[in-house]
mmCIF file of the N, C-alpha and C atoms, coordinates in Angstrom:
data_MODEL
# 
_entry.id   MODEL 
# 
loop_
_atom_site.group_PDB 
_atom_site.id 
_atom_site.type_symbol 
_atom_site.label_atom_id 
_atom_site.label_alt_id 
_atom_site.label_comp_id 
_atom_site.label_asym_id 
_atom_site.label_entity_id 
_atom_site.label_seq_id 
_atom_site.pdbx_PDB_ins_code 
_atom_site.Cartn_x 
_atom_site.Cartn_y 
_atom_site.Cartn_z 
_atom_site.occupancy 
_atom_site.B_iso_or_equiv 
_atom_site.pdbx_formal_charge 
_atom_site.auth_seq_id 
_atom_site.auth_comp_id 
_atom_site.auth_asym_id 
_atom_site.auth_atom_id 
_atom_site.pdbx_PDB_model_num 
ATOM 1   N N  . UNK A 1 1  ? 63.953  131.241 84.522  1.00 0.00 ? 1  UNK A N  1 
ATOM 2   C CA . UNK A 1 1  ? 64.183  132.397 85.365  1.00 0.00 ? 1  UNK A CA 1 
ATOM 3   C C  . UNK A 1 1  ? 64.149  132.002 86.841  1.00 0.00 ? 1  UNK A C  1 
ATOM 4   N N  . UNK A 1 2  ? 63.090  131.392 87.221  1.00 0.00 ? 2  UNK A N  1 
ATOM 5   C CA . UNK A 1 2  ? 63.262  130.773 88.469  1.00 0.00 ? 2  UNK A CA 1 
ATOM 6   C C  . UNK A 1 2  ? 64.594  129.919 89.467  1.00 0.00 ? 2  UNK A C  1 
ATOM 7   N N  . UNK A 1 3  ? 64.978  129.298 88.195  1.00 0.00 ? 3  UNK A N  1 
ATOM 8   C CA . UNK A 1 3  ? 65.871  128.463 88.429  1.00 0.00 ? 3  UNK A CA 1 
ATOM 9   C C  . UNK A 1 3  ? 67.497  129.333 88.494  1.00 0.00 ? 3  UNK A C  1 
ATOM 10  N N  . UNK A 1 4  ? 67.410  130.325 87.676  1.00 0.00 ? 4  UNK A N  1 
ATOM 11  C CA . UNK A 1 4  ? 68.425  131.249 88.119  1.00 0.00 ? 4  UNK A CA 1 
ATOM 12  C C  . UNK A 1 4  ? 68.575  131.718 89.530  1.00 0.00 ? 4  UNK A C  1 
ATOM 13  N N  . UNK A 1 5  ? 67.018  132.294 89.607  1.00 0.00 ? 5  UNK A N  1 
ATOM 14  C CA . UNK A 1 5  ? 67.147  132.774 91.509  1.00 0.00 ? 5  UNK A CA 1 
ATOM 15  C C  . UNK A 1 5  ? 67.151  131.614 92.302  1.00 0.00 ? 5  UNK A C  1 
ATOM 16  N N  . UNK A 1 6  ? 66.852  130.109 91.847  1.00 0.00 ? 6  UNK A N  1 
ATOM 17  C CA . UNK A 1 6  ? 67.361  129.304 93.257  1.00 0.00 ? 6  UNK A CA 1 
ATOM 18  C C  . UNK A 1 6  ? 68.400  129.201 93.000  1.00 0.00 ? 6  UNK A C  1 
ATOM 19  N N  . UNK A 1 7  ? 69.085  129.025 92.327  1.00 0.00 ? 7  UNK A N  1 
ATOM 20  C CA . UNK A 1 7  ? 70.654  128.851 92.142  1.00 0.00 ? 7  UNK A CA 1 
ATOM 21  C C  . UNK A 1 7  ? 71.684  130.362 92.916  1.00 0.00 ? 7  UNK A C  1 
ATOM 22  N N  . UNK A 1 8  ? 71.121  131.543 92.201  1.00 0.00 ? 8  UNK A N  1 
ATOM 23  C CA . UNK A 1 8  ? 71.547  132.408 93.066  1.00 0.00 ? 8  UNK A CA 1 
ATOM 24  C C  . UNK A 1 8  ? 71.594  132.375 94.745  1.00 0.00 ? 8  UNK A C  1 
ATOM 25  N N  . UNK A 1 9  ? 70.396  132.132 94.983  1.00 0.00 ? 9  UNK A N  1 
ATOM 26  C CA . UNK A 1 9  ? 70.092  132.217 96.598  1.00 0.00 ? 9  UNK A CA 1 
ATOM 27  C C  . UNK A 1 9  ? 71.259  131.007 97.293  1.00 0.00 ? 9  UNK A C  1 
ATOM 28  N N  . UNK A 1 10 ? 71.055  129.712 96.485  1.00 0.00 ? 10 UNK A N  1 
ATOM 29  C CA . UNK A 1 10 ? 71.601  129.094 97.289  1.00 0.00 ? 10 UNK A CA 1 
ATOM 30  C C  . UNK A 1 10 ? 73.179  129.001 96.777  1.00 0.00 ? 10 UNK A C  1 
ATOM 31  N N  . UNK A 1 11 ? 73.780  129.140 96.140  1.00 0.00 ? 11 UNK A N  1 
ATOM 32  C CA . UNK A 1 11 ? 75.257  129.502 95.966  1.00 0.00 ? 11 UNK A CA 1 
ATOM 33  C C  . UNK A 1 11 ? 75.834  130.673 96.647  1.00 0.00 ? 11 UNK A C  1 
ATOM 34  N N  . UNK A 1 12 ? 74.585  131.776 96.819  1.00 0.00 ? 12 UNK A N  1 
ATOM 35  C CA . UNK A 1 12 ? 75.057  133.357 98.222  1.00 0.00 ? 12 UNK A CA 1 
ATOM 36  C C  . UNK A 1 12 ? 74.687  132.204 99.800  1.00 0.00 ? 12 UNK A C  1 
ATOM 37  N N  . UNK A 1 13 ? 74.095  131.263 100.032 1.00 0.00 ? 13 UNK A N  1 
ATOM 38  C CA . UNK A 1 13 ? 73.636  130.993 101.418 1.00 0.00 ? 13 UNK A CA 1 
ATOM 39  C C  . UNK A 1 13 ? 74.754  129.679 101.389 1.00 0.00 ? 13 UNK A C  1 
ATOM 40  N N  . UNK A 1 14 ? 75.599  129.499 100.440 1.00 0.00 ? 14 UNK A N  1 
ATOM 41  C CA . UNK A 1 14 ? 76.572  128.214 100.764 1.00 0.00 ? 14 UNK A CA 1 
ATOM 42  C C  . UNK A 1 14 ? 77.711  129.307 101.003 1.00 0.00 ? 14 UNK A C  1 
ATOM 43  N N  . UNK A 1 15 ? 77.951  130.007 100.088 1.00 0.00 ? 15 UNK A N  1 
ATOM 44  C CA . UNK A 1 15 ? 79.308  130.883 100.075 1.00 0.00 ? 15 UNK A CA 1 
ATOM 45  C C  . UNK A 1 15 ? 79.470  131.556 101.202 1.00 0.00 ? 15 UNK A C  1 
ATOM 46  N N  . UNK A 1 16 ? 78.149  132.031 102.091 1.00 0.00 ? 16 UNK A N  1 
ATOM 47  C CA . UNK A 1 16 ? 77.955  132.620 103.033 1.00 0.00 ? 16 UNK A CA 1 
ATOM 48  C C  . UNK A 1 16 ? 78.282  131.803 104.454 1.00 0.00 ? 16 UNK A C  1 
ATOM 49  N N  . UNK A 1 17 ? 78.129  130.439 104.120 1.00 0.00 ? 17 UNK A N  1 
ATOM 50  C CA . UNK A 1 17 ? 78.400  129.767 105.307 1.00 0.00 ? 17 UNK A CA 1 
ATOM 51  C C  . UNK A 1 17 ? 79.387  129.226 105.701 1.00 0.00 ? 17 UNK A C  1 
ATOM 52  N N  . UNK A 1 18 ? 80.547  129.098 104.364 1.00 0.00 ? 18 UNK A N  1 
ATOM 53  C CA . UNK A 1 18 ? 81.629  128.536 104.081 1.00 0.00 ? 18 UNK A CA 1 
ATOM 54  C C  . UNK A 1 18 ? 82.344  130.016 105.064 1.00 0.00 ? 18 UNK A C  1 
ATOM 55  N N  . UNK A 1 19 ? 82.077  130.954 104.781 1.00 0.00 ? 19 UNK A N  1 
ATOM 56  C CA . UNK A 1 19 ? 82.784  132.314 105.361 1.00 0.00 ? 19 UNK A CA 1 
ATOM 57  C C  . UNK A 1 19 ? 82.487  132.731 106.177 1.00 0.00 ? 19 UNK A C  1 
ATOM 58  N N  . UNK A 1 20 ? 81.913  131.891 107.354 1.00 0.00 ? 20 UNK A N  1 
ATOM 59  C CA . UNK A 1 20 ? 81.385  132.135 108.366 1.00 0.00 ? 20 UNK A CA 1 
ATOM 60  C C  . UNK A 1 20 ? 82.374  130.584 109.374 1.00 0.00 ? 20 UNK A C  1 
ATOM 61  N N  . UNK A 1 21 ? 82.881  129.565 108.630 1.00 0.00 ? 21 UNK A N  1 
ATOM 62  C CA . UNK A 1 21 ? 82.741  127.972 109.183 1.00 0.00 ? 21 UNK A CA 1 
ATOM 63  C C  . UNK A 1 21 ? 84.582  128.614 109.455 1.00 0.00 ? 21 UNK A C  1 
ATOM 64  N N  . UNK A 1 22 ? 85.223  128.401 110.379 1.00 0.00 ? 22 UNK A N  1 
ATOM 65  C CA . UNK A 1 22 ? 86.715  128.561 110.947 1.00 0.00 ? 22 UNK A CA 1 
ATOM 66  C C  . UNK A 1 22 ? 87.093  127.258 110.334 1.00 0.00 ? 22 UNK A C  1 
ATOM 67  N N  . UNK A 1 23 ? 86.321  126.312 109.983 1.00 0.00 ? 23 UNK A N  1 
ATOM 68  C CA . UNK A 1 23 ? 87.310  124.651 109.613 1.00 0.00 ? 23 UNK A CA 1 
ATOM 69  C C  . UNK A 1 23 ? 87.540  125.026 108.157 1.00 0.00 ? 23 UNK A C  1 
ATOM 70  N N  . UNK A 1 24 ? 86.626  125.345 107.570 1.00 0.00 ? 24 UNK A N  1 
ATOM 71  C CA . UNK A 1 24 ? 86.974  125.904 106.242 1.00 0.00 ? 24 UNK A CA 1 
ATOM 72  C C  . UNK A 1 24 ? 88.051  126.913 105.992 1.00 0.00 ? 24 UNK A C  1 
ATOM 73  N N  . UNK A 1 25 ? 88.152  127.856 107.006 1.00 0.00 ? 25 UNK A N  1 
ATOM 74  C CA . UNK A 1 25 ? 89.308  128.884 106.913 1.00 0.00 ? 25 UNK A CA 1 
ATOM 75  C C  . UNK A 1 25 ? 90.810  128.073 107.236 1.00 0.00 ? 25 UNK A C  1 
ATOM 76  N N  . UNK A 1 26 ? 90.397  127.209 108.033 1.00 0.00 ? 26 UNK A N  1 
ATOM 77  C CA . UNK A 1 26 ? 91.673  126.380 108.542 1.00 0.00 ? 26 UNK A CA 1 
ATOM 78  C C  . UNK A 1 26 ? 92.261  125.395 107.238 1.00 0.00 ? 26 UNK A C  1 
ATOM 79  N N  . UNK A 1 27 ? 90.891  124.592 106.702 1.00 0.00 ? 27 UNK A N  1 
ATOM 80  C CA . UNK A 1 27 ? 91.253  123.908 105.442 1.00 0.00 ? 27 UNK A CA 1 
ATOM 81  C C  . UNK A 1 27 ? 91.831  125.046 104.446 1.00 0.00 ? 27 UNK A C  1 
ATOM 82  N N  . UNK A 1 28 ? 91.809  125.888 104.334 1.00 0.00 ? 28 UNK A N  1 
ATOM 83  C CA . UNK A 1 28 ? 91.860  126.815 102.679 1.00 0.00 ? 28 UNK A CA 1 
ATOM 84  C C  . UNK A 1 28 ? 93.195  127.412 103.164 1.00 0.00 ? 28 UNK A C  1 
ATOM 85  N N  . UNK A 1 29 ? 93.930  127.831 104.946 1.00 0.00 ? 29 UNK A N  1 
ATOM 86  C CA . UNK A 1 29 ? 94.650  128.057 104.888 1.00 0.00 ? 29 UNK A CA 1 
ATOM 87  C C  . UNK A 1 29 ? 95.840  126.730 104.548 1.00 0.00 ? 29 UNK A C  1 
ATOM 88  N N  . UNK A 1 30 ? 95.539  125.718 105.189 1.00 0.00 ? 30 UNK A N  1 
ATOM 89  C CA . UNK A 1 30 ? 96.480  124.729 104.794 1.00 0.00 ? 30 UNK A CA 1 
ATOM 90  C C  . UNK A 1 30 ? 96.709  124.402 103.429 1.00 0.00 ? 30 UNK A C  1 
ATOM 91  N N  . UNK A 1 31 ? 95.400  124.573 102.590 1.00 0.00 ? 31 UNK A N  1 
ATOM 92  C CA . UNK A 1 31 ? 96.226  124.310 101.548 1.00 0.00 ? 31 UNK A CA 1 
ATOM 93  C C  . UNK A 1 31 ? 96.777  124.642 100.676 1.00 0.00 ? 31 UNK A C  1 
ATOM 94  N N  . UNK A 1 32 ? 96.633  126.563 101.050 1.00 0.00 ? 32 UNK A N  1 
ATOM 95  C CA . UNK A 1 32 ? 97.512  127.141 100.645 1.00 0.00 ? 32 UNK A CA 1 
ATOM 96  C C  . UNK A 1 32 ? 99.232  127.340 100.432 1.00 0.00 ? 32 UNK A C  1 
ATOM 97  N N  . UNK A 1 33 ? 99.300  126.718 102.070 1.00 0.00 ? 33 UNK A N  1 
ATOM 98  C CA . UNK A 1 33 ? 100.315 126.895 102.541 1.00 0.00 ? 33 UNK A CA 1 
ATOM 99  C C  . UNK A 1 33 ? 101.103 125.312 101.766 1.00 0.00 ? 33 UNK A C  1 
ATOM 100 N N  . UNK A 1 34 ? 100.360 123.977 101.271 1.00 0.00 ? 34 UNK A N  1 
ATOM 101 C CA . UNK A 1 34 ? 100.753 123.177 100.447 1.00 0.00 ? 34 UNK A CA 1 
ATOM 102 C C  . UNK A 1 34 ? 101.290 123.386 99.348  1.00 0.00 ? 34 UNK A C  1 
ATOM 103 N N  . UNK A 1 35 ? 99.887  124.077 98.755  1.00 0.00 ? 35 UNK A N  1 
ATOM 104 C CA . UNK A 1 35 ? 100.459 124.552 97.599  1.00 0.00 ? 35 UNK A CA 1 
ATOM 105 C C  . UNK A 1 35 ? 101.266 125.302 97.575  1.00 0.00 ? 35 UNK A C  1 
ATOM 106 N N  . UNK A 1 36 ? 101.785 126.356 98.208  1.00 0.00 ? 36 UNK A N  1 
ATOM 107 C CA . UNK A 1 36 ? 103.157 127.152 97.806  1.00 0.00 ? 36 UNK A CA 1 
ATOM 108 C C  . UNK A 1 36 ? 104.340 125.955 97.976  1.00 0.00 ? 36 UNK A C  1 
ATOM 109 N N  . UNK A 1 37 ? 104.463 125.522 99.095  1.00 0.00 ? 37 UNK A N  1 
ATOM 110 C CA . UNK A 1 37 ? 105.715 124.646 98.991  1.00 0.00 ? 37 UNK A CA 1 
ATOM 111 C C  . UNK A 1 37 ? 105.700 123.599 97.792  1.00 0.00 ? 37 UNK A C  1 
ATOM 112 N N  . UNK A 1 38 ? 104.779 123.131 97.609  1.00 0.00 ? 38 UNK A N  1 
ATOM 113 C CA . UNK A 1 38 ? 104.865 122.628 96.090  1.00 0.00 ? 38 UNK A CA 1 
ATOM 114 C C  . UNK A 1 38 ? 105.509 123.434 94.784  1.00 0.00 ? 38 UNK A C  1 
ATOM 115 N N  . UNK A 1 39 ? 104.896 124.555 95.325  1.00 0.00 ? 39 UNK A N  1 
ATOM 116 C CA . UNK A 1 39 ? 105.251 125.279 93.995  1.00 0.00 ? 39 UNK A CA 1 
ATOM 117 C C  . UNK A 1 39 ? 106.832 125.395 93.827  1.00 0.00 ? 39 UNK A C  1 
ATOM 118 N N  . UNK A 1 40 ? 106.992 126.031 95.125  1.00 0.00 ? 40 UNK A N  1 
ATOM 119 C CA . UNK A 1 40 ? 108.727 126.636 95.422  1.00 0.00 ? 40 UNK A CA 1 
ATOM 120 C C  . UNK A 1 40 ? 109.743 124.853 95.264  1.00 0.00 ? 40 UNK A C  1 
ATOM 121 N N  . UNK A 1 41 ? 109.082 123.418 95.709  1.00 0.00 ? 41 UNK A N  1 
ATOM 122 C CA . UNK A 1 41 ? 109.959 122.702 95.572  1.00 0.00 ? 41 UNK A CA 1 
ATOM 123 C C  . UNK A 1 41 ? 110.387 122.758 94.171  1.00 0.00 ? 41 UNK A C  1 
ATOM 124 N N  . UNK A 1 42 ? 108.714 122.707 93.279  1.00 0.00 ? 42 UNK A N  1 
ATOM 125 C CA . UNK A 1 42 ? 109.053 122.500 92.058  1.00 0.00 ? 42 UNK A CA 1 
ATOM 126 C C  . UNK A 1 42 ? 109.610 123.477 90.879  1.00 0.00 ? 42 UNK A C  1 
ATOM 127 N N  . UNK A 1 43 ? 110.081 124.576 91.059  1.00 0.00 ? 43 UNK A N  1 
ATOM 128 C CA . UNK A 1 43 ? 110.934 125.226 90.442  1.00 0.00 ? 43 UNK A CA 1 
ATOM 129 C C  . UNK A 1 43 ? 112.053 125.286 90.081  1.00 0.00 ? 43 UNK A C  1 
ATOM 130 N N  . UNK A 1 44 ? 112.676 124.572 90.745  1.00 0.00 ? 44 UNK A N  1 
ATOM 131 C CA . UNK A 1 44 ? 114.213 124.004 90.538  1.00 0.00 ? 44 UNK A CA 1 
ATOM 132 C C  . UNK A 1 44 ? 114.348 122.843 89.484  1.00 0.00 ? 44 UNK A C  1 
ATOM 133 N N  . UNK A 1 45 ? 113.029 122.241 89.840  1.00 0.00 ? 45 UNK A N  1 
ATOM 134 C CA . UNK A 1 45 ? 112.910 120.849 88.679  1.00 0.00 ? 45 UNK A CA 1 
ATOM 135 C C  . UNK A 1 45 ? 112.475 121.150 87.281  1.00 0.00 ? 45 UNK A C  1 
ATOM 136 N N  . UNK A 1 46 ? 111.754 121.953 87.216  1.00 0.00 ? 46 UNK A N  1 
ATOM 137 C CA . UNK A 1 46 ? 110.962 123.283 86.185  1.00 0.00 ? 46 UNK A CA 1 
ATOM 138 C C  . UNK A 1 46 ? 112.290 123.412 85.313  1.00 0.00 ? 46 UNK A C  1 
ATOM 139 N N  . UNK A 1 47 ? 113.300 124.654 85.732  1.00 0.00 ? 47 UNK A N  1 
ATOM 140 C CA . UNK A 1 47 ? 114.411 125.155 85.580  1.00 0.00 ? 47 UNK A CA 1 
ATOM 141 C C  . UNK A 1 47 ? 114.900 124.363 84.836  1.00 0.00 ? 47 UNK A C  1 
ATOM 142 N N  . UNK A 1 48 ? 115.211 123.084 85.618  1.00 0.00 ? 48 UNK A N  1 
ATOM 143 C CA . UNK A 1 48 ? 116.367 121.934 84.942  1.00 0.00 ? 48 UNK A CA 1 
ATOM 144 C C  . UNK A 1 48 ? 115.547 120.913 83.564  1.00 0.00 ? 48 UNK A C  1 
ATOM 145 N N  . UNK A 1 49 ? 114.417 120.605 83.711  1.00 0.00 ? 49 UNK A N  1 
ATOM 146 C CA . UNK A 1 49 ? 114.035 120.302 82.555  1.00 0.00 ? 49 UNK A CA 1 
ATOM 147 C C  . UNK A 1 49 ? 113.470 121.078 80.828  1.00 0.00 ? 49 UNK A C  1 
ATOM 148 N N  . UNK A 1 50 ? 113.617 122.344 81.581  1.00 0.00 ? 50 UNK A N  1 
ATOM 149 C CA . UNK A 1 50 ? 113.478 123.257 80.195  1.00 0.00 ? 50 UNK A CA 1 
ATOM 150 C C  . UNK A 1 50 ? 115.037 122.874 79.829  1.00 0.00 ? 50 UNK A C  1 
ATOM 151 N N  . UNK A 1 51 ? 116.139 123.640 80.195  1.00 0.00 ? 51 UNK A N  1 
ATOM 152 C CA . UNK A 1 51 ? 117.547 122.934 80.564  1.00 0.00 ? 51 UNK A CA 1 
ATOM 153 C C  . UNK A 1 51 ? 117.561 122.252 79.375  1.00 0.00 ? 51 UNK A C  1 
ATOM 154 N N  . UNK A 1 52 ? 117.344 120.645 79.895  1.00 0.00 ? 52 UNK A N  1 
ATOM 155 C CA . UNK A 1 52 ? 117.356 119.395 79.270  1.00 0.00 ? 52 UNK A CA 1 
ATOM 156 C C  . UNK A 1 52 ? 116.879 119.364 77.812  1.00 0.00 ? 52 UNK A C  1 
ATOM 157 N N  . UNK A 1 53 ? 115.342 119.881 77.722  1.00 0.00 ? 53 UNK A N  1 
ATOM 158 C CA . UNK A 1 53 ? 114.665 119.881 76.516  1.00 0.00 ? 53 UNK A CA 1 
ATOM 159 C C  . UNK A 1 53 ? 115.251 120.862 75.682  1.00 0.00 ? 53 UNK A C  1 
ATOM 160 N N  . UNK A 1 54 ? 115.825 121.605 76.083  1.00 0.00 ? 54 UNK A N  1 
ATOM 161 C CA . UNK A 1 54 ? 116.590 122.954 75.186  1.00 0.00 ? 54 UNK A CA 1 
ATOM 162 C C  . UNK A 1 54 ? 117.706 121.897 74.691  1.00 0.00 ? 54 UNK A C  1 
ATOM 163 N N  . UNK A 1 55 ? 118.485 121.161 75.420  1.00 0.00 ? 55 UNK A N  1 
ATOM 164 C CA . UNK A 1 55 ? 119.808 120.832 74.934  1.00 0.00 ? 55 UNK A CA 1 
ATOM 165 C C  . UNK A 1 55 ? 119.058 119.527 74.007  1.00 0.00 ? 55 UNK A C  1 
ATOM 166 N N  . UNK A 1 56 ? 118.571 119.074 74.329  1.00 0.00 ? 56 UNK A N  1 
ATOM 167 C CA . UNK A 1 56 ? 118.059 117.607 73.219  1.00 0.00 ? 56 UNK A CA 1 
ATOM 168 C C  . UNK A 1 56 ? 117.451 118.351 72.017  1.00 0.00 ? 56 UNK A C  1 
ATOM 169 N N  . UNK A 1 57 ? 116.855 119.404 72.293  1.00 0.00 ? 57 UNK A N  1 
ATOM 170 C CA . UNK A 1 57 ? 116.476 120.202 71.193  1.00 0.00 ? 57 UNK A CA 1 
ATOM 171 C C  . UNK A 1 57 ? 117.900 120.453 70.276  1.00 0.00 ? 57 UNK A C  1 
ATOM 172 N N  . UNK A 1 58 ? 118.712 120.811 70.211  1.00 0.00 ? 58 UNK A N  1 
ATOM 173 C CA . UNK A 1 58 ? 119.457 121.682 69.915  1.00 0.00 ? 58 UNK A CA 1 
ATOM 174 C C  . UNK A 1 58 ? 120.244 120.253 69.199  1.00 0.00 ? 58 UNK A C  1 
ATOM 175 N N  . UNK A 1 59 ? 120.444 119.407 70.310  1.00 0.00 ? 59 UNK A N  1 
ATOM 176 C CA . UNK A 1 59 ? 120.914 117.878 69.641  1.00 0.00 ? 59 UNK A CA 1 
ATOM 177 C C  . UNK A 1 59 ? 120.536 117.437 68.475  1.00 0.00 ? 59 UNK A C  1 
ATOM 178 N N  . UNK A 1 60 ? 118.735 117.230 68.633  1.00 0.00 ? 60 UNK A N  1 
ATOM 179 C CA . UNK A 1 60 ? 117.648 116.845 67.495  1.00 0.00 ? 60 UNK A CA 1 
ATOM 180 C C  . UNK A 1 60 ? 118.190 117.387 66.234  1.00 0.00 ? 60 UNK A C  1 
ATOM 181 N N  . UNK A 1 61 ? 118.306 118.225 66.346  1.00 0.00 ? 61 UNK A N  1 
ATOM 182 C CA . UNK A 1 61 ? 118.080 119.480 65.133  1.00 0.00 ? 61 UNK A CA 1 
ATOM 183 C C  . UNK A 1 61 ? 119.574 119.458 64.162  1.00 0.00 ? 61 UNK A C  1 
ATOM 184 N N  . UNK A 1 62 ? 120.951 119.166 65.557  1.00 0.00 ? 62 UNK A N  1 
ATOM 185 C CA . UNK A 1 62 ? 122.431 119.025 64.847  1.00 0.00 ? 62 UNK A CA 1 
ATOM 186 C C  . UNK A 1 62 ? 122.059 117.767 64.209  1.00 0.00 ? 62 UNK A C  1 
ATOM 187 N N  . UNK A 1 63 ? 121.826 116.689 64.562  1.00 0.00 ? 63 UNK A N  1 
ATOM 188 C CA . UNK A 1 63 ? 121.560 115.497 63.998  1.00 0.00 ? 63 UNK A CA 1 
ATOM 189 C C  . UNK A 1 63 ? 120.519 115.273 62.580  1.00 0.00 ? 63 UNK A C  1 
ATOM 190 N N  . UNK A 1 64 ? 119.626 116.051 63.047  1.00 0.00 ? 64 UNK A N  1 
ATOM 191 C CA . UNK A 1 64 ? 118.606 115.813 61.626  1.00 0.00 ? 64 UNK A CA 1 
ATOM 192 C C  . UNK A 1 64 ? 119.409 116.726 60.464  1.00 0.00 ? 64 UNK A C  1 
ATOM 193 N N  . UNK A 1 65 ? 120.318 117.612 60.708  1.00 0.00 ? 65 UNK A N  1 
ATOM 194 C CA . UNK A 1 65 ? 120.761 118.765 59.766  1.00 0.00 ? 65 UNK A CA 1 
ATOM 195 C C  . UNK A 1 65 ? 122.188 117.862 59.019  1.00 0.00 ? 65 UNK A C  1 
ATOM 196 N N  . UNK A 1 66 ? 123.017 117.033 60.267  1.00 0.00 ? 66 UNK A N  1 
ATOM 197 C CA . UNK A 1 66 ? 123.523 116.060 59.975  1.00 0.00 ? 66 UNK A CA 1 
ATOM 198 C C  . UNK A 1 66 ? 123.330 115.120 58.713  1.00 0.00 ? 66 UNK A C  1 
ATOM 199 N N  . UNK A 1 67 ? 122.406 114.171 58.953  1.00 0.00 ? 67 UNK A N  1 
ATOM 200 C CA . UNK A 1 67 ? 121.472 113.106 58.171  1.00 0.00 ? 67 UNK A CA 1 
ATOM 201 C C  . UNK A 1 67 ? 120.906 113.427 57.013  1.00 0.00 ? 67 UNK A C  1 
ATOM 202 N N  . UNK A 1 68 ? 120.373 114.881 57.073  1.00 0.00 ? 68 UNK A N  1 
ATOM 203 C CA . UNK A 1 68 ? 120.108 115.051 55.868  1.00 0.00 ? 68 UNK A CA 1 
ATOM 204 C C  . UNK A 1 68 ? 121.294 115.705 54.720  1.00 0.00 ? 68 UNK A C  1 
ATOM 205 N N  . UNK A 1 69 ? 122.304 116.346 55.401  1.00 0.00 ? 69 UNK A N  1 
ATOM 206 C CA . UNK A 1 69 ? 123.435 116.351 54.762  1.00 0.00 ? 69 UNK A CA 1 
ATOM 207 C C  . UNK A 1 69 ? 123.952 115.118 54.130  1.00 0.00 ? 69 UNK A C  1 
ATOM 208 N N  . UNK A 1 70 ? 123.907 113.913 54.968  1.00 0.00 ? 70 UNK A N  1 
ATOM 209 C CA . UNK A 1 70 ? 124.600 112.513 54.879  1.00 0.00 ? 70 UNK A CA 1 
ATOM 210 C C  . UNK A 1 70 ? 123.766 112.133 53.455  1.00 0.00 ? 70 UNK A C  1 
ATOM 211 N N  . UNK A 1 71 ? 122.730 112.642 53.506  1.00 0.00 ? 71 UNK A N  1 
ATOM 212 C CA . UNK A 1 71 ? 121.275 111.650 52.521  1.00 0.00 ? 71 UNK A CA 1 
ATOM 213 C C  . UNK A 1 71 ? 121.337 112.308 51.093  1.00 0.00 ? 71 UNK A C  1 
ATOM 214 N N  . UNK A 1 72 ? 122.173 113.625 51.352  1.00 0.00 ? 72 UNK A N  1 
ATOM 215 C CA . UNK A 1 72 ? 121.750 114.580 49.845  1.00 0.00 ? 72 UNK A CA 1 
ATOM 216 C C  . UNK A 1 72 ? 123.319 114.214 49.116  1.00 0.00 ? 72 UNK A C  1 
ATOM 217 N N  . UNK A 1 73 ? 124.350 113.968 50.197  1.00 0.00 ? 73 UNK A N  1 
ATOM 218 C CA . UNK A 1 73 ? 125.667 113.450 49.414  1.00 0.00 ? 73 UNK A CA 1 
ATOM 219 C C  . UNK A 1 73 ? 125.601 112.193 48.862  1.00 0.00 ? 73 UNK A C  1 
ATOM 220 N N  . UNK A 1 74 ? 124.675 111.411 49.284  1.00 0.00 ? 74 UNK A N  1 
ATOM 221 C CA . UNK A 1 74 ? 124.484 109.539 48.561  1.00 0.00 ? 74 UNK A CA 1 
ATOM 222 C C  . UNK A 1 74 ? 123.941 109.867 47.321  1.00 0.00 ? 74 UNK A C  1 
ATOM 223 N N  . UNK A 1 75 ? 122.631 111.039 47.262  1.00 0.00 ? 75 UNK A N  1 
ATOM 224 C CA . UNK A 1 75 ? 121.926 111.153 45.842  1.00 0.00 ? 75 UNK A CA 1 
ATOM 225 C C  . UNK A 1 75 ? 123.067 111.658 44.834  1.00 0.00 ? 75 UNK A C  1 
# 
């Protein structure tokens, strides 16, 4: 029980200071602003590899339906 309230106290007196510190607001805005452009570059690349995996999918599947056609005409 004890160990709950130091943990409480001091996770409210860090959180409290972090939201008080402008370098921290400055860090959390930058890397917000990272992470979105990450995000937005990587959507286009996103897009095109579902794309890709859809069509190799679709390949896989003509081919195995193929082969096993090929395998049931030898028996």
């Amino acid at each position: 029980m004890f160990s709950k309230l130091v943990n409480f106290w001091v996770n409210k007196a860090v959180t409290e200071s972090l939201l008080n510190s402008p370098k921290f607001h400055q860090f959390a805005a930058k890397t917000h602003h990272h992470v979105n452009n990450i995000s937005k570059n990587a959507a286009p690349m996103i897009s095109e590899s579902t794309n890709r995996a859809a069509i190799f999918a679709k390949a896989f599947k003509e081919t195995v339906i193929k082969e096993s056609e090929a395998l049931s005409k030898k028996k």
